[in-house]
N, C-alpha and C positions, 0 to 999 in steps of 0.2 A: 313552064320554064321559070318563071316567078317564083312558082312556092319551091322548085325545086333550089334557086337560087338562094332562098330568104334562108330554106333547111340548112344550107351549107355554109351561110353565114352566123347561123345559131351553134350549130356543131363547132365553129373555130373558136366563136367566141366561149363556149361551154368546156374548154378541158380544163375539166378538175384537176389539180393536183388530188392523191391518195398513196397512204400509207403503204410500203411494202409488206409483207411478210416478214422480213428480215429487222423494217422499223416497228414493227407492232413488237415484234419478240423484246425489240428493246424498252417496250413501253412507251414510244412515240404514238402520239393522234394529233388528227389537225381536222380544224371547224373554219366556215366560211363566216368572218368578220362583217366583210361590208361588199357586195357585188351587185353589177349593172354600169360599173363605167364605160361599157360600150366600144372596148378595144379588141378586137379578134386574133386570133393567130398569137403571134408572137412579138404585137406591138406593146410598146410602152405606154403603158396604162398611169394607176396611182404610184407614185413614189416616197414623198415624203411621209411619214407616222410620227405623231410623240404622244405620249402620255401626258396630259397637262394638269397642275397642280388640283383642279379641281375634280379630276377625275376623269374628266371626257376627253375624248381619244381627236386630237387637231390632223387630217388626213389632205395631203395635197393633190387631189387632181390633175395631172400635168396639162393631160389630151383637153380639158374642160376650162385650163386656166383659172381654177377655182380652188379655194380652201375648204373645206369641210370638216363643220365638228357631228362626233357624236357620241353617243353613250358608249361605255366600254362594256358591250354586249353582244353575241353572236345572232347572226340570222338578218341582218339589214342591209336593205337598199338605198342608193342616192336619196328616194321620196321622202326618207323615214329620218336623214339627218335634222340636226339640232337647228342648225342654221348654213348657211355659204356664203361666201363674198368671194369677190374678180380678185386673183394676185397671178403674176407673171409667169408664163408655162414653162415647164419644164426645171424648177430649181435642185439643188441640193436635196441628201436629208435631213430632216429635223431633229432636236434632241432639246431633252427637257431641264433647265437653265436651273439646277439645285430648286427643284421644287417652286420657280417663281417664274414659269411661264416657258415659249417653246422658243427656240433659236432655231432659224433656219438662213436662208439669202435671199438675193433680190436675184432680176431676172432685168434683163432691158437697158435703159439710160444708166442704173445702177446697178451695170452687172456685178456679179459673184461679191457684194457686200453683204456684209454678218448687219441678219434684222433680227428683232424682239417681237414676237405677235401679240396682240392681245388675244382673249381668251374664244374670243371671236373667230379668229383667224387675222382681222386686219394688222396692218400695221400698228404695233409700237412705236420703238423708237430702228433709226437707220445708222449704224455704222458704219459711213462710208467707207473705202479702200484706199482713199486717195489722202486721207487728214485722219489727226489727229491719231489716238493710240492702235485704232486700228489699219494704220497706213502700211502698205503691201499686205495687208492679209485677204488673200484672193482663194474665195471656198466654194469649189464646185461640184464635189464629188461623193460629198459622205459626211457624216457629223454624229459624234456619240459620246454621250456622258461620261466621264470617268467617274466610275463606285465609289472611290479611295478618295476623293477630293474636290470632288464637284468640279472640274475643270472638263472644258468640252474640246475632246480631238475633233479633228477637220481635217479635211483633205482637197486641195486644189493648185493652179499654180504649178504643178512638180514639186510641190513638197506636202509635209504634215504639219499642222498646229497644233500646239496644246496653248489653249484658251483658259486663261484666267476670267472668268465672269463675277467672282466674288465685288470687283470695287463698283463704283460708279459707270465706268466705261469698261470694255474689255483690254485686256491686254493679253501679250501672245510671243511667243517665241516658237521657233522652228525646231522640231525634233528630228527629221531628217527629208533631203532633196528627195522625196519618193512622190509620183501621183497616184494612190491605187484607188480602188472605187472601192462601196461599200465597205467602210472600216468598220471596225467593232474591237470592243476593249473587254481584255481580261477581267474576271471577279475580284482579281488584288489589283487593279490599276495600272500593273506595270509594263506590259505590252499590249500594243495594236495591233492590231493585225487588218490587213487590206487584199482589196483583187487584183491582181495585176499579170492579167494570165492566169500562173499561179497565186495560193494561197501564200500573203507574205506576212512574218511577223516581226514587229522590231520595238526593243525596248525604247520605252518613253524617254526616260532618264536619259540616258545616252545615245540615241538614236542608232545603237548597234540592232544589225541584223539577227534572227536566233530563230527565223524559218523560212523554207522558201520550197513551196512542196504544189506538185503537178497533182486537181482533184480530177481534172476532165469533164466541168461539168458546166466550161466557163463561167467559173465563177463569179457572184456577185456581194452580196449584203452576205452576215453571217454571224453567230452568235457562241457567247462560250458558254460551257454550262455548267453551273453549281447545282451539285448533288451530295449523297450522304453514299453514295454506290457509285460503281466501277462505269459510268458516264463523266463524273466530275471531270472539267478539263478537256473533255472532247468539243470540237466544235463543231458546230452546224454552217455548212454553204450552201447557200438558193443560188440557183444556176440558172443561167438565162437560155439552156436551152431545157427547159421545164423537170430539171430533178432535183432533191435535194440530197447531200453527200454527208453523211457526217465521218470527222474525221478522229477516228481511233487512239488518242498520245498515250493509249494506255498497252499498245498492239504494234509498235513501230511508225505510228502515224499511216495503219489499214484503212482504206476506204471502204464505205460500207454504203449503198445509196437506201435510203430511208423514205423517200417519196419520190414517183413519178409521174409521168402524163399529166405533168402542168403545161403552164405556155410559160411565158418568158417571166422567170423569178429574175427578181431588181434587189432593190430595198429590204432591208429589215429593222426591225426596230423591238424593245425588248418593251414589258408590260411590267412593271414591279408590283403592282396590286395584288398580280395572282401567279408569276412565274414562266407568263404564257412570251412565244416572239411574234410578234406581225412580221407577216410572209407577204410583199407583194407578188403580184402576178398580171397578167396583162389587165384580164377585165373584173378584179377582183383584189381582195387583201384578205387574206388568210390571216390564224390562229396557231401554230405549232405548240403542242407540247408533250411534256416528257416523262407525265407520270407522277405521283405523289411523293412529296419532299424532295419535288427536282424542278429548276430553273434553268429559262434559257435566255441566256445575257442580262439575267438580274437575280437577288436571290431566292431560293425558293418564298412560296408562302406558307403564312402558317399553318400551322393544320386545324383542319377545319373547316380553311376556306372554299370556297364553293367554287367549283368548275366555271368556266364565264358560258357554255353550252347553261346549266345548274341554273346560274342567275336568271335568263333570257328567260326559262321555262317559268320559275319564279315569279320574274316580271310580269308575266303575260298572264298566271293567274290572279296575280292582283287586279289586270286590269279585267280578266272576263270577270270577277267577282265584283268588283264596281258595277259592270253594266248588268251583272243579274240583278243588284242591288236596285238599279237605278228602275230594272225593268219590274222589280217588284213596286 
């Protein structure tokens, strides 16, 4: 009865997301980032990801109440991170502060205030909610760089941010009364787009509405994608009941599901190095991508650049060539 038990706890925690037929045709694959967080079924696992100016990928563990850095490489587990330190469960996502560090929130005594991490994961500096320029800016639900201008959308409160980070402190103005989850911002900067049910988008500038479209796959995080071919402009939704949708604007706004048999897609977050989106998932953080000279929620990479699957293999022969070295 044990092992039969233990089987059936490994099995929940084990569904992979994988590519359709239908996502392969379009040149989509997806690689396992970081797994072993120890969430089953369809619980909420890792959510926060940034890319951080030094290259290493800052991951928040909600369920662990922990921060996690690691190399921006596929194929690792918890054991195998850079480092970890205790921060407050369950926050926001993070997003990468114009190449000088990750902004994400607090959790607890200072709820949904905007923090600065160091590279560590610890704390920065704290911007409370309650003083000074960040006063009512209340971010619980989502956070993502704008391309166009290094300003960081946020969402909490029942409304959106758009964050000025450029001065000393941040500052912030309201682009429209909405709370959706998982935002994610166009390649030209001008629209957001969030979860809310449906898939919603609404310009920055104006806080006017300009989509509002049922995917069915409750949706969550999601990304747009820069291409040289007929994906440009389509976007990607992680669904929390384990698919992923990409959405057609080139076809009427067709849905098309491009991954399934995951467990609960959350969070996503874009990778500018190489083109690739972190996909979370319950007991895991995925890798999505779309194929050469194509990006997703950043722009592509150069050519040339090496697959992050590519890197890992890379990586790993340098180190067995060390220890034959060493063993000669």
């Amino acid at each position: 009865m044990v092992l039969a038990i233990m089987t059936l706890a490994n099995t929940q925690i084990a569904n992979a997301i994988t590519i359709t037929p239908a996502g392969t045709a379009l040149g989509f694959s997806v690689s396992t980032f970081v797994s072993g967080f120890g969430v089953a079924g369809f619980g909420i696992g890792p959510l926060g990801v940034a890319v951080e100016s030094n290259g290493n990928v800052l991951v928040d563990a909600s369920n662990l109440s922990q921060n996690y850095v690691f190399s921006d490489v596929d194929g690792q587990t918890l054991a195998g991170a850079i480092s970890h330190t205790p921060f407050a469960a369950f926050p926001p996502a993070y997003a990468t502060e114009n190449n000088n560090g990750v902004l994400g929130a607090t959790y607890g005594s200072q709820n949904s205030s905007l923090v600065k991490f160091n590279a560590d994961g610890t704390v920065n500096t704290l911007y409370p909610n309650n003083s000074g320029t960040t006063n009512g800016l209340v971010v619980t639900n989502g956070m993502w760089a704008n391309p166009n201008n290094g300003h960081i959308l946020a969402t909490g409160g029942g409304r959106i941010y758009d964050i000025d980070v450029s001065g000393a402190a941040p500052t912030f103005r309201v682009v429209t009364n909405a709370g959706p989850d998982g935002i994610s911002v166009s390649p030209d900067g001008t629209i957001v787009y969030g979860a809310a049910g449906n898939v919603i988008g609404w310009n920055i500038a104006t806080g006017t509405q300009v989509l509002n479209l049922a995917v069915g796959n409750s949706p969550d995080g999601m990304g747009v994608i820069s291409s040289s071919n007929n994906l440009n402009g389509d976007i990607v939704v992680n669904g929390n009941n384990g698919t992923i949708v990409l959405i057609d604007v080139h076809n009427s706004n067709a849905l098309i599901t491009i991954a399934n048999g995951g467990s609960r897609g959350d969070y996503t977050s874009p990778d500018p190095t190489n083109g690739s989106l972190f996909i979370t998932q319950s007991n895991e953080i995925d890798r999505l991508t779309c194929g050469v000279g194509c990006g997703i929620g950043a722009p592509p990479p150069p050519p040339g650049t090496p697959e992050p699957a590519s890197l890992f293999m890379f990586g790993g022969g340098l180190v067995g060539l060390a220890f034959f070295r060493f063993r000669k």
